[in-house]
Each structure stands twice: as C-alpha cells, then as structure tokens.
Biopython code that builds the backbone (N, CA, C, O; Angstrom):
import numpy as np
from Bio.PDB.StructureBuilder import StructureBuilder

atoms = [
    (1, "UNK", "N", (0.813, -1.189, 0.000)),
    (1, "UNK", "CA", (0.000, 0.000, 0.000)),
    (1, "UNK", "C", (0.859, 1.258, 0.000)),
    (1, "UNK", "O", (0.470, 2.196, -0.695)),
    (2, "UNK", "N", (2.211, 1.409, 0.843)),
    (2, "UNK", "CA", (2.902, 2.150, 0.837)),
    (2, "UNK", "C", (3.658, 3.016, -0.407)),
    (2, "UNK", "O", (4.036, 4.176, -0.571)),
    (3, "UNK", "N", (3.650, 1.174, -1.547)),
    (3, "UNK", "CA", (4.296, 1.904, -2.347)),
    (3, "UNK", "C", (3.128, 2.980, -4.030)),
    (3, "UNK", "O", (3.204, 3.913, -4.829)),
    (4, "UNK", "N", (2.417, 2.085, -3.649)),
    (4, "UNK", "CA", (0.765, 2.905, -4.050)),
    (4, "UNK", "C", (0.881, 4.404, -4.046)),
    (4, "UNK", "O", (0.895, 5.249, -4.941)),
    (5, "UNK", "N", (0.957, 4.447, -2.795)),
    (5, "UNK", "CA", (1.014, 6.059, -1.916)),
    (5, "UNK", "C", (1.994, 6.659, -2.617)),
    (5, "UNK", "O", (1.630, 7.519, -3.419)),
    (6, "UNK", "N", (3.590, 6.339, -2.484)),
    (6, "UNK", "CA", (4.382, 6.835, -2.824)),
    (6, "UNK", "C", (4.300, 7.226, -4.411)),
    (6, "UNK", "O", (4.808, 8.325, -4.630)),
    (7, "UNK", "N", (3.761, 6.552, -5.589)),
    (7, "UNK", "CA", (3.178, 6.320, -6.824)),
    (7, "UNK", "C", (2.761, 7.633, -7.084)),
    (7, "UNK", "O", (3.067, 8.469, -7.934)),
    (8, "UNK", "N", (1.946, 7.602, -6.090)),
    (8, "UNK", "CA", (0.379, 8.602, -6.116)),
    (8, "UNK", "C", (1.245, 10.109, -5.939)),
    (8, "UNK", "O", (1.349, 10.912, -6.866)),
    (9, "UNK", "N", (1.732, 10.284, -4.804)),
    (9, "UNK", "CA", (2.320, 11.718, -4.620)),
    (9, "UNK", "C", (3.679, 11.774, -5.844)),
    (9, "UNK", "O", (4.042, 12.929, -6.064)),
    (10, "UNK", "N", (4.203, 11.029, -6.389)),
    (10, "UNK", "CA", (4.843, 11.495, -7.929)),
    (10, "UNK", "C", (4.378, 12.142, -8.520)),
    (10, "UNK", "O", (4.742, 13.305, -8.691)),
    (11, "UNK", "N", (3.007, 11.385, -9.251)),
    (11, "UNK", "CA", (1.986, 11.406, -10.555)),
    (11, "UNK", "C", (1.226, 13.192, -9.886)),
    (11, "UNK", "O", (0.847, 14.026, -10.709)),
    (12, "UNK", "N", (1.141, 13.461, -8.357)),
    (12, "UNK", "CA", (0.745, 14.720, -8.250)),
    (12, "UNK", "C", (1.508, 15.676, -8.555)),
    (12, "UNK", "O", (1.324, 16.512, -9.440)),
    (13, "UNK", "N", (2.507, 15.572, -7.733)),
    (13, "UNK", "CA", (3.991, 16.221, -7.645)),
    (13, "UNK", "C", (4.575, 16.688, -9.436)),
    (13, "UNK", "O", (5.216, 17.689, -9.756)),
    (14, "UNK", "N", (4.189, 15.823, -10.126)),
    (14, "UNK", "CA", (4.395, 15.600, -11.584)),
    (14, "UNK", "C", (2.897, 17.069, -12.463)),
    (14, "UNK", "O", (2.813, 17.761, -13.477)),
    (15, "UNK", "N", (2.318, 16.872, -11.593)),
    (15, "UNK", "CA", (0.823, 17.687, -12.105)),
    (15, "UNK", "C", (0.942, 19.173, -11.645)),
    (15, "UNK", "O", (0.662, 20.216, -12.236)),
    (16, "UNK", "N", (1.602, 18.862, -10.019)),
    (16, "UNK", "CA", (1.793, 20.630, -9.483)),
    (16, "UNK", "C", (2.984, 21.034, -10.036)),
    (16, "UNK", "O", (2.840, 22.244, -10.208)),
    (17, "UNK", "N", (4.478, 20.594, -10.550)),
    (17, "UNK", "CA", (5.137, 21.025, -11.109)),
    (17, "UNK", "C", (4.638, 21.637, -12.408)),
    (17, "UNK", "O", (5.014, 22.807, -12.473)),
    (18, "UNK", "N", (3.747, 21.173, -13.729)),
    (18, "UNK", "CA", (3.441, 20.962, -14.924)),
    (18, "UNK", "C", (2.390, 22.635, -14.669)),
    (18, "UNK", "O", (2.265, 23.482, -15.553)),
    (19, "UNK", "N", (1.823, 22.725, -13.386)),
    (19, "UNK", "CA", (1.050, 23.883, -13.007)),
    (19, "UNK", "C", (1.785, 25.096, -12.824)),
    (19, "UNK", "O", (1.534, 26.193, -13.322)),
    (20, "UNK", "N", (2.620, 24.814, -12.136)),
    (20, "UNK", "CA", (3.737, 26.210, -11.640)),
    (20, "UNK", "C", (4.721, 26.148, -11.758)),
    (20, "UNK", "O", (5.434, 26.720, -10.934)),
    (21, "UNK", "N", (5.374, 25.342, -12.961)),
    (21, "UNK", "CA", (7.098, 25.714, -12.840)),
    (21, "UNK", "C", (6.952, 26.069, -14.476)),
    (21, "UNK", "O", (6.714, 25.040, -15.108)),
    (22, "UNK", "N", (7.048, 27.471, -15.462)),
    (22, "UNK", "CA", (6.999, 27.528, -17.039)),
    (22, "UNK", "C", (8.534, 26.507, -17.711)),
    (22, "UNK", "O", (9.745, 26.343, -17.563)),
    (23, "UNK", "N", (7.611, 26.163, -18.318)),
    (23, "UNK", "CA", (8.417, 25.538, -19.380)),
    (23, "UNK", "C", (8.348, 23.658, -18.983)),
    (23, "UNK", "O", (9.222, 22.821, -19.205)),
    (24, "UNK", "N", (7.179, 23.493, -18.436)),
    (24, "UNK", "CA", (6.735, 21.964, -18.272)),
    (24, "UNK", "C", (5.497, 21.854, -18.420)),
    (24, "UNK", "O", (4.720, 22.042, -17.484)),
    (25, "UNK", "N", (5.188, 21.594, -19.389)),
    (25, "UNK", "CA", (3.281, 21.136, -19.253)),
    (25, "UNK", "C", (2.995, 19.638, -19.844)),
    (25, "UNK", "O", (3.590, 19.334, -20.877)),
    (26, "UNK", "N", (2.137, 18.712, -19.256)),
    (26, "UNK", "CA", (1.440, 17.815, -18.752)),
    (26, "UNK", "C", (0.145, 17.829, -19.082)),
    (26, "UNK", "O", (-0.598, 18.277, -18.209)),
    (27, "UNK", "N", (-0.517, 17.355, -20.415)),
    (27, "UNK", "CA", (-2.268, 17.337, -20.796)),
    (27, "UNK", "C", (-2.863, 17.124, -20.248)),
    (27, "UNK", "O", (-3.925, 17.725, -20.087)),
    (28, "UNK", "N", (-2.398, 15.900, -19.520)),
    (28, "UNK", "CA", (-3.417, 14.911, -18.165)),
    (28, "UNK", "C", (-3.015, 14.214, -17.488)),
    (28, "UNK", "O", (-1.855, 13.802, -17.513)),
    (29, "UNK", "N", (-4.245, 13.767, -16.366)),
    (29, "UNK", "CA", (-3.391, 12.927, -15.566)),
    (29, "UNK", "C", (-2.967, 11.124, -15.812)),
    (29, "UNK", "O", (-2.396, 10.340, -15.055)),
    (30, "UNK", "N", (-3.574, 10.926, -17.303)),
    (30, "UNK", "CA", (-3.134, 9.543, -17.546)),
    (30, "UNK", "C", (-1.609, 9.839, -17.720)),
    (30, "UNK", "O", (-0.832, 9.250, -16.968)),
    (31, "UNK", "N", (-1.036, 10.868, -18.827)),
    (31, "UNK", "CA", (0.114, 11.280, -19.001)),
    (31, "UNK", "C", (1.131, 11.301, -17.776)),
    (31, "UNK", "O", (2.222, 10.735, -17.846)),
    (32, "UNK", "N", (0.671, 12.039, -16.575)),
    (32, "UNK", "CA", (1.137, 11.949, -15.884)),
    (32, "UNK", "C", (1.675, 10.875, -14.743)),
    (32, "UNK", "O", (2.724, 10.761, -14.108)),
    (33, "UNK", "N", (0.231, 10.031, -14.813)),
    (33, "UNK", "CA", (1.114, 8.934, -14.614)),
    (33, "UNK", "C", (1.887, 8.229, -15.664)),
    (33, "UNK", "O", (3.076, 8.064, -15.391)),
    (34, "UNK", "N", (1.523, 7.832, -16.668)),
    (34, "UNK", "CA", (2.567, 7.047, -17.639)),
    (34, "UNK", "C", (3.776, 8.111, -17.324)),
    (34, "UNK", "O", (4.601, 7.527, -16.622)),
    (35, "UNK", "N", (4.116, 9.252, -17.547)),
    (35, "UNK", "CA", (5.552, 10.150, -16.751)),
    (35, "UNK", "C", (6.243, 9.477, -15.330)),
    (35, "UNK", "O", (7.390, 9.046, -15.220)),
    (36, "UNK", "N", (5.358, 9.517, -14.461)),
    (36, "UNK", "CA", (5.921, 8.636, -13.306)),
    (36, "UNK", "C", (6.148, 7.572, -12.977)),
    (36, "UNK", "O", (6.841, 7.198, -12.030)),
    (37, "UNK", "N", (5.295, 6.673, -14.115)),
    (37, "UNK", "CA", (6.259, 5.127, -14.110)),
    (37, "UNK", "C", (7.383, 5.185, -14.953)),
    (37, "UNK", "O", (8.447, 4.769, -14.496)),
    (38, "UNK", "N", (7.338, 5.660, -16.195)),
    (38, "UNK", "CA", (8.691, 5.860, -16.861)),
    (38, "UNK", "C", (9.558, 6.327, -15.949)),
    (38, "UNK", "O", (10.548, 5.619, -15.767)),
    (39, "UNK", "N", (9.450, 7.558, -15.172)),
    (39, "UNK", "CA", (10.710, 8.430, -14.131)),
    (39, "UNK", "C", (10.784, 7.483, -13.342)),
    (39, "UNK", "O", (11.948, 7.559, -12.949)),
    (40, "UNK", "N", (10.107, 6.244, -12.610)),
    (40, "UNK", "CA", (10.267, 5.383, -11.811)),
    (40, "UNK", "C", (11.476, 4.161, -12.439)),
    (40, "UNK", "O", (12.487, 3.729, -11.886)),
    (41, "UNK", "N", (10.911, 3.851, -13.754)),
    (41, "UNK", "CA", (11.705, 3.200, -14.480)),
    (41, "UNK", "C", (13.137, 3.608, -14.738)),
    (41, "UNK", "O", (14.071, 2.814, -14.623)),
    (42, "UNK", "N", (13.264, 4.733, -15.052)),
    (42, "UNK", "CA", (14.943, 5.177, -15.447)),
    (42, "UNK", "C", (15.530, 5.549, -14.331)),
    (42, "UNK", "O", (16.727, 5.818, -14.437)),
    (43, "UNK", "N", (14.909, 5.672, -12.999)),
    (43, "UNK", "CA", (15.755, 5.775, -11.783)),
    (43, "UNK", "C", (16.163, 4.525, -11.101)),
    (43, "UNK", "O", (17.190, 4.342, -10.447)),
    (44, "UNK", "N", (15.295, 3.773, -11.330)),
    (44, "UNK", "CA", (15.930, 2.546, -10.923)),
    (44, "UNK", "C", (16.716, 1.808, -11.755)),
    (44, "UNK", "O", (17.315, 0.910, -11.164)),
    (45, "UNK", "N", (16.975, 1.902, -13.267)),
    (45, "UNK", "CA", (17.699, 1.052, -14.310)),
    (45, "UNK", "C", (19.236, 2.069, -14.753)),
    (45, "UNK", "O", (20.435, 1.876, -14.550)),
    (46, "UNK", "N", (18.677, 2.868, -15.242)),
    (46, "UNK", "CA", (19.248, 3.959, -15.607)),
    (46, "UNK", "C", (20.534, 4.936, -14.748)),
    (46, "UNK", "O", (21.755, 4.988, -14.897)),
    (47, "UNK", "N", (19.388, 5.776, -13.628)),
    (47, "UNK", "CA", (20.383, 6.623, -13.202)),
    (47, "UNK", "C", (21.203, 5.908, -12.139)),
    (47, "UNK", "O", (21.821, 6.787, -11.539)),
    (48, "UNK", "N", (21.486, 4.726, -11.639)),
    (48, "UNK", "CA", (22.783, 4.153, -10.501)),
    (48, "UNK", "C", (23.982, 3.775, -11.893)),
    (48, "UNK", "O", (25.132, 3.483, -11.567)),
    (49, "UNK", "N", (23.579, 3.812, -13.499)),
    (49, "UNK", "CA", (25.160, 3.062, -14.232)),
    (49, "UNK", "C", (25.274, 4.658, -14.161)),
    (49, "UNK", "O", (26.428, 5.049, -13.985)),
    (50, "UNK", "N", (24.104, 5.845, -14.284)),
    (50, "UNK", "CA", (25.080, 6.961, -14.598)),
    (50, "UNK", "C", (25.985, 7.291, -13.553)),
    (50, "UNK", "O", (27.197, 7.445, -13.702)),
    (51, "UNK", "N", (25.221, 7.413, -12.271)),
    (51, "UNK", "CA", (25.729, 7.770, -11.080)),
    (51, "UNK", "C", (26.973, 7.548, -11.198)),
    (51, "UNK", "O", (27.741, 8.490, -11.004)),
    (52, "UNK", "N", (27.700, 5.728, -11.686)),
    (52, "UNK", "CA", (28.915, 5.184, -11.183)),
    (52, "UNK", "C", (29.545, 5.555, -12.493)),
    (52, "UNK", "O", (30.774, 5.592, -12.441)),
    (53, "UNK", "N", (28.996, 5.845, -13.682)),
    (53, "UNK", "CA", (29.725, 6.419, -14.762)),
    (53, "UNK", "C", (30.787, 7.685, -14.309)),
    (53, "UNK", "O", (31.971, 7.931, -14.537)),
    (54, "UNK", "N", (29.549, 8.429, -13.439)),
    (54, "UNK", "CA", (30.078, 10.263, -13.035)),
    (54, "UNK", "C", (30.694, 10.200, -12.008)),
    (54, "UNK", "O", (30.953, 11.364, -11.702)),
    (55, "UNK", "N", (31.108, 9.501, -11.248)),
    (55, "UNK", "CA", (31.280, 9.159, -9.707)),
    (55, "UNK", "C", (32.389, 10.161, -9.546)),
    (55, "UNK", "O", (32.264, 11.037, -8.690)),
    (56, "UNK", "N", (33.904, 10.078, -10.607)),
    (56, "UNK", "CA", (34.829, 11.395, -10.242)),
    (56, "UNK", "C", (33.862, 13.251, -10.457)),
    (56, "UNK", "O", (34.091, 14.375, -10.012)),
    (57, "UNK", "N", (33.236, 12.903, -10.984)),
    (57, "UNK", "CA", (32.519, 14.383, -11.141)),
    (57, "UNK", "C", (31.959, 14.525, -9.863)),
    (57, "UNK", "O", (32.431, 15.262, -8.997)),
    (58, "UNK", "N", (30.983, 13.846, -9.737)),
    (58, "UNK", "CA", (30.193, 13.709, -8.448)),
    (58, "UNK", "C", (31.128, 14.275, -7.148)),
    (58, "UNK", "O", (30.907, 15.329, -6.553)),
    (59, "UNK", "N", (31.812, 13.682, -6.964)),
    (59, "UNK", "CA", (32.883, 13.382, -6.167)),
    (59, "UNK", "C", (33.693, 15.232, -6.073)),
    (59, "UNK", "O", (33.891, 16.034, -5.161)),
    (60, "UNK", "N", (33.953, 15.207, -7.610)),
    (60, "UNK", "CA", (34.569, 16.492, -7.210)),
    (60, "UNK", "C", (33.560, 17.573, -7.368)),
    (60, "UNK", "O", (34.162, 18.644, -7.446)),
    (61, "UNK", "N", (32.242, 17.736, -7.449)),
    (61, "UNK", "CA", (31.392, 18.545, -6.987)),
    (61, "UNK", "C", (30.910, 18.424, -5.970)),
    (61, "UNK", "O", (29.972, 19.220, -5.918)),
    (62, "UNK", "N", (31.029, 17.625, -4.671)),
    (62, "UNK", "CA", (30.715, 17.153, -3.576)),
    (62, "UNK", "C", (29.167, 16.869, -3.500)),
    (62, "UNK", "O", (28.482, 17.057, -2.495)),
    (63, "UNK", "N", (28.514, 16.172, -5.255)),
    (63, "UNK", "CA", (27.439, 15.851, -4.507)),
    (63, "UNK", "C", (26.434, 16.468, -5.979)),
    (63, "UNK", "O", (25.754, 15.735, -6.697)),
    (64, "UNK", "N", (26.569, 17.768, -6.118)),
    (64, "UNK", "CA", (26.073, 18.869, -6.796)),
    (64, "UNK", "C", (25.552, 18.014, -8.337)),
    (64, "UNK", "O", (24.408, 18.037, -8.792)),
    (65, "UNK", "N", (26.482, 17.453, -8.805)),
    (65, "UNK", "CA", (26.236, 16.995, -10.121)),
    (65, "UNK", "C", (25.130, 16.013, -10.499)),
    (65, "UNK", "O", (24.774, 15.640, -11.617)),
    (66, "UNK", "N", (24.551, 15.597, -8.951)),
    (66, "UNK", "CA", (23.586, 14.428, -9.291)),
    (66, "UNK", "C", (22.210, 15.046, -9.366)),
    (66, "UNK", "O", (21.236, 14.438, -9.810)),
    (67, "UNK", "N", (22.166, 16.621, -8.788)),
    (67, "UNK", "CA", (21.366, 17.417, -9.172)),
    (67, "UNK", "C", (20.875, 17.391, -10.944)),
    (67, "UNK", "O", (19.822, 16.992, -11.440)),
    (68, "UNK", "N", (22.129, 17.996, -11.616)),
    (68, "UNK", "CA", (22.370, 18.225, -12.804)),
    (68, "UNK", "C", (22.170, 16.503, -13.578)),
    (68, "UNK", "O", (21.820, 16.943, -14.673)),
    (69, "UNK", "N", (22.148, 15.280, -13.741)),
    (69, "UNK", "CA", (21.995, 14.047, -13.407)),
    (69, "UNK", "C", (20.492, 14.371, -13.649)),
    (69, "UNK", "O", (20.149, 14.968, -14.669)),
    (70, "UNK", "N", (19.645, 13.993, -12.751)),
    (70, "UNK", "CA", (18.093, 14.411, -12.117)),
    (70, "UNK", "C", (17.518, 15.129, -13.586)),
    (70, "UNK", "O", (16.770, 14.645, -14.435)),
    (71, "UNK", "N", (18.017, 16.148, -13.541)),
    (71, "UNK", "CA", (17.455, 17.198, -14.432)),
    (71, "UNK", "C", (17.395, 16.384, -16.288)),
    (71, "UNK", "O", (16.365, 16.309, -16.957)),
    (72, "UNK", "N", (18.540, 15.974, -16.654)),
    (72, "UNK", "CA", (18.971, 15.522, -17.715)),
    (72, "UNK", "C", (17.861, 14.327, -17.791)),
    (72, "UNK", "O", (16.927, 14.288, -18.591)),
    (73, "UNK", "N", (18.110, 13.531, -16.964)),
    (73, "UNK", "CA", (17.092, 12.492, -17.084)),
    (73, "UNK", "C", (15.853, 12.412, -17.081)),
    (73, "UNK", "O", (15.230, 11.375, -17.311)),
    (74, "UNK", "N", (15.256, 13.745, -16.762)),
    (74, "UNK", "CA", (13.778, 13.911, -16.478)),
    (74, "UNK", "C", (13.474, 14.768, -17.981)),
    (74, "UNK", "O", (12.331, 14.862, -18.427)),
    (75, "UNK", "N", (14.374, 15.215, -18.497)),
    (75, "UNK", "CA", (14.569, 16.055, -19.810)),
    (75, "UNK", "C", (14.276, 15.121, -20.899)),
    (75, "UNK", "O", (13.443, 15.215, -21.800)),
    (76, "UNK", "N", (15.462, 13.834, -20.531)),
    (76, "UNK", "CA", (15.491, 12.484, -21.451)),
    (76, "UNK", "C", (13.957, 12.097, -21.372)),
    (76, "UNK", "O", (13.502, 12.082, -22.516)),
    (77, "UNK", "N", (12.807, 11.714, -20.232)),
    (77, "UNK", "CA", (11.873, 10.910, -20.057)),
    (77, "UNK", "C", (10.592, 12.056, -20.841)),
    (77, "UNK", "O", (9.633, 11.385, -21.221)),
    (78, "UNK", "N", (10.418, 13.587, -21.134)),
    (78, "UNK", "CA", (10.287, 13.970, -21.720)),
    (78, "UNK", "C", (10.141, 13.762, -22.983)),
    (78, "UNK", "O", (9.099, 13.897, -23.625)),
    (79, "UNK", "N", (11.819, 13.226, -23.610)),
    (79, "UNK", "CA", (11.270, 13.065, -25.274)),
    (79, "UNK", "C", (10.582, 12.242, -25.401)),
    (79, "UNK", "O", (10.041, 12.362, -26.500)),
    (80, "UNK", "N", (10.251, 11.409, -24.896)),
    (80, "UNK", "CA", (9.323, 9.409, -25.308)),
    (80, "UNK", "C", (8.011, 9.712, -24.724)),
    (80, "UNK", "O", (7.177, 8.952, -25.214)),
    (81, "UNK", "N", (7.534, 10.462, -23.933)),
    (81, "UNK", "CA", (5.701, 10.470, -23.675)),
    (81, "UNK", "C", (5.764, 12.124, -24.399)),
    (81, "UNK", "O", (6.272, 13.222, -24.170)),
    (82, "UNK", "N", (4.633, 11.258, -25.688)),
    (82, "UNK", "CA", (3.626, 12.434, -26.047)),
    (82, "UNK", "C", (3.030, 13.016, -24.704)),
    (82, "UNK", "O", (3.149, 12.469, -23.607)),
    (83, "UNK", "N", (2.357, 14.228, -24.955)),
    (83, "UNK", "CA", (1.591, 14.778, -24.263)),
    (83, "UNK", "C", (2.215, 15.323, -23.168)),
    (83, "UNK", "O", (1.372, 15.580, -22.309)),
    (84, "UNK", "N", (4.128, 15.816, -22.588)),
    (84, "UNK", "CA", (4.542, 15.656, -21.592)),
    (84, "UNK", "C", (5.616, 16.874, -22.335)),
    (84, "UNK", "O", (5.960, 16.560, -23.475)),
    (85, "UNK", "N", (5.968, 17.717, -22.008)),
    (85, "UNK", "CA", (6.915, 18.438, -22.839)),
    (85, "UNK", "C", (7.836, 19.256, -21.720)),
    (85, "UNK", "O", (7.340, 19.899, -20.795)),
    (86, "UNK", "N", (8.908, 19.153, -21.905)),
    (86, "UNK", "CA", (10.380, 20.099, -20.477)),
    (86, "UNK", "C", (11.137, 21.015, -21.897)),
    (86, "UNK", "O", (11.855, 20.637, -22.822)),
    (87, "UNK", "N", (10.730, 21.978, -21.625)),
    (87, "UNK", "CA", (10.944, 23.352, -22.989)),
    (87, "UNK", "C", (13.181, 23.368, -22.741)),
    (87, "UNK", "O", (14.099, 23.674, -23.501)),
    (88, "UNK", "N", (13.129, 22.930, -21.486)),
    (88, "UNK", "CA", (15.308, 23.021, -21.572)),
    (88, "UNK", "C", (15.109, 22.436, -19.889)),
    (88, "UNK", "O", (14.307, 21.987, -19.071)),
    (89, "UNK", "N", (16.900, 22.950, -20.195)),
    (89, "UNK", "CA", (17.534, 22.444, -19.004)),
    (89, "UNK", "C", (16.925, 22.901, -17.939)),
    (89, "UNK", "O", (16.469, 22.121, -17.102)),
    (90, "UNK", "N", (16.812, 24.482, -17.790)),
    (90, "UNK", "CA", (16.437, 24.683, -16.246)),
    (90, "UNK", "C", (14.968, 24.771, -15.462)),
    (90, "UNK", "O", (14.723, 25.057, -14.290)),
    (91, "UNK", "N", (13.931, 24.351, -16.759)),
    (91, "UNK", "CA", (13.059, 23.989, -16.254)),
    (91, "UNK", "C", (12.861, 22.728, -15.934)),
    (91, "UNK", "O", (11.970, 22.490, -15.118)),
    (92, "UNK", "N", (13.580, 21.714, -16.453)),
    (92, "UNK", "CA", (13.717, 20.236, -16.182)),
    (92, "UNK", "C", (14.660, 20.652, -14.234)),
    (92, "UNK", "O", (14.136, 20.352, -13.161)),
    (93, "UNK", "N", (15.883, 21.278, -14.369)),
    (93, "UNK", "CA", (16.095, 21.359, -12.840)),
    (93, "UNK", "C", (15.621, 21.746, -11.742)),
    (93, "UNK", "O", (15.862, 21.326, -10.610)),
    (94, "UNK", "N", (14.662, 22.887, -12.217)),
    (94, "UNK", "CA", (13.640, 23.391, -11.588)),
    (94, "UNK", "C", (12.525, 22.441, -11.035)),
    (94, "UNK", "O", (12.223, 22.454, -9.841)),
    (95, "UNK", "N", (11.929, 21.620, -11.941)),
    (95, "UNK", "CA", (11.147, 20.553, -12.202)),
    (95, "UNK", "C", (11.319, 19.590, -11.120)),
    (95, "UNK", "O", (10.481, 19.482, -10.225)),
    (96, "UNK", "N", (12.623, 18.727, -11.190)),
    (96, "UNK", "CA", (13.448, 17.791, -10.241)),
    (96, "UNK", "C", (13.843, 18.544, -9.208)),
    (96, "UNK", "O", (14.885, 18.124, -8.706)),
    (97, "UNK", "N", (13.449, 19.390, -8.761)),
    (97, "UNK", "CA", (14.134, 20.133, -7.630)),
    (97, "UNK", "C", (12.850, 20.095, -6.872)),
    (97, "UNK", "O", (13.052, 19.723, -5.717)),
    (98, "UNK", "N", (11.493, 20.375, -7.149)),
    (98, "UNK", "CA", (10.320, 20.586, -7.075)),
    (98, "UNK", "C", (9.786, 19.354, -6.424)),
    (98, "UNK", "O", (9.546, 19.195, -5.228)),
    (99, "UNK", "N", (9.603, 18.296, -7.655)),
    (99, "UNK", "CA", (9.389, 16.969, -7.682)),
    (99, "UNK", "C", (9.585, 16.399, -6.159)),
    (99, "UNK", "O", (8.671, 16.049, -5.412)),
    (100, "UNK", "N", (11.272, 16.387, -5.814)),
    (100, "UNK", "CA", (12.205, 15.567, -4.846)),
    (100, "UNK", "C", (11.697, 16.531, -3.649)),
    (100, "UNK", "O", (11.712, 15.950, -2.564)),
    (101, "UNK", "N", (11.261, 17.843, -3.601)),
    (101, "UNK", "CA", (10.992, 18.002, -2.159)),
    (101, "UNK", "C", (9.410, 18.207, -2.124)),
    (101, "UNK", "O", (8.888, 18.598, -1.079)),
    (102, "UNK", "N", (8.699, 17.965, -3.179)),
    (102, "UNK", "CA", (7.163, 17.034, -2.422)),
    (102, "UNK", "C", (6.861, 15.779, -2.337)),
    (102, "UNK", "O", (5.849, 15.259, -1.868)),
    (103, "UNK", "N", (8.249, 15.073, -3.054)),
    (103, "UNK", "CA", (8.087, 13.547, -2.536)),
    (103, "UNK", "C", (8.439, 13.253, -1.032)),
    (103, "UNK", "O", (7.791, 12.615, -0.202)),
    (104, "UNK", "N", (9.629, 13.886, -0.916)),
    (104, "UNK", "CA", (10.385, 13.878, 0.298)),
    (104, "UNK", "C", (9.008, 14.152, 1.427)),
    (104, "UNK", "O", (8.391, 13.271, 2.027)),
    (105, "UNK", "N", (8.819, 15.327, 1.476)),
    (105, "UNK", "CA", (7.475, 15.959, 2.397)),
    (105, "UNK", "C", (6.360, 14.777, 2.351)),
    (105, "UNK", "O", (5.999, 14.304, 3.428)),
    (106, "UNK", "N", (5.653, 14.152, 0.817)),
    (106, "UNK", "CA", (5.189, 13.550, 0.969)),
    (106, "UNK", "C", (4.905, 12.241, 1.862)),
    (106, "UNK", "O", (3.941, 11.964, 2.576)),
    (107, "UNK", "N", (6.565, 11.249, 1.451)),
    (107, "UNK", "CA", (6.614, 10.177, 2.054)),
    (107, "UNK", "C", (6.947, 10.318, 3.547)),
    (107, "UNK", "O", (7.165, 9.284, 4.179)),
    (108, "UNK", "N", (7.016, 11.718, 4.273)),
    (108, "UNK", "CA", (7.209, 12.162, 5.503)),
    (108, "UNK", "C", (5.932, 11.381, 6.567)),
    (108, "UNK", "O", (5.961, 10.945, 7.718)),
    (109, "UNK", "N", (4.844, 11.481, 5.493)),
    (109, "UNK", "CA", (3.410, 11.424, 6.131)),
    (109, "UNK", "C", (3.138, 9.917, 5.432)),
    (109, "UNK", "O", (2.134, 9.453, 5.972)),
    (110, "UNK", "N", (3.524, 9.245, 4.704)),
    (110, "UNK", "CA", (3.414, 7.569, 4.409)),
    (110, "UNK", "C", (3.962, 6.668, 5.044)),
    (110, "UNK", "O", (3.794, 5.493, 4.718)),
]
sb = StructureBuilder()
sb.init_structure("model")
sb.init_model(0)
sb.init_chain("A")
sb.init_seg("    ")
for serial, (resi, resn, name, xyz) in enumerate(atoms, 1):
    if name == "N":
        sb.init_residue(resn, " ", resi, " ")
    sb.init_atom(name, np.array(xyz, "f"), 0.0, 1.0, " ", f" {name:<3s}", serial, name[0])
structure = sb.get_structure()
C-alpha cells in the first residue's frame, strides 16, 4: 500500500510542477502517470550506471552533479511520452528540484 502512496504523490507532484514551474506542461493525468512510471523506471535502471559512470565528477562537486543528473534524465523521459513536454535544461532542474521536495514531504506522512 505504501508503495501505491508513494506512486500517487509522484503522478501529483508531476501535475503541481506541470502547473507552476513555465516551461513543463502535462495534458493529463493519464500522461502523468505514464511520466511517473517511466521516471520510476529510469531511476531505478538507468540513473545508478550513470551515477557510477560520473562518480569522479560527483565526487569532485561534492554531490552537486547528481542534481544536474536528475534534471537531464527527467529532460530524457520527456522526449518518449507524447503529451509531456520540459521546454530546456532549467526547467527540467527546476522541475526535479520541485518533484524531490514534495516527494520527500510527501513520504514524511506515508
């Protein structure tokens, strides 16, 4: 059930970003979820080979680059769902910046 929950505050989190951050819009909420299983999908497959790809970057940004990471990949999950559009980079960081602290808040209360 937990991980339901956790699902659920993405696919929102994914809807209030698409509302108030310019340069992300989202048609609906089927879109939005098909967005949050894909972003579910490339974080678990995807971003740990980049992570260990970047690890000296990482490393010498103390951290910072997995920000920049986040952003790229949510940019990438963008091109493949119609109906889902990140206009550049800093609304995709903006976006993932957004995202990660109403999940965070979210799963506070799950």
């Amino acid at each position: 059930m937990s991980l339901i929950a956790r699902f659920l505050i993405i696919v929102l989190a994914i809807l209030f970003v698409a509302r108030f951050v310019p340069g992300i819009e989202v048609t609906g909420l089927y879109i939005a979820t098909v967005v949050a299983l894909l972003w579910g999908l490339v974080n678990i497959f995807i971003k740990p080979v980049l992570i260990m790809l970047t690890l000296p970057l990482n490393l010498l940004t103390l951290g910072l680059f997995t920000f920049v990471l986040n952003a790229l990949l949510f940019w990438f999950v963008a091109s493949f769902v119609e109906g889902f559009s990140v206009e550049g980079f800093l609304p995709a960081l903006l976006g993932t910046l957004v995202i990660s602290a109403i999940s965070w808040i979210g799963n506070r209360f799950v």
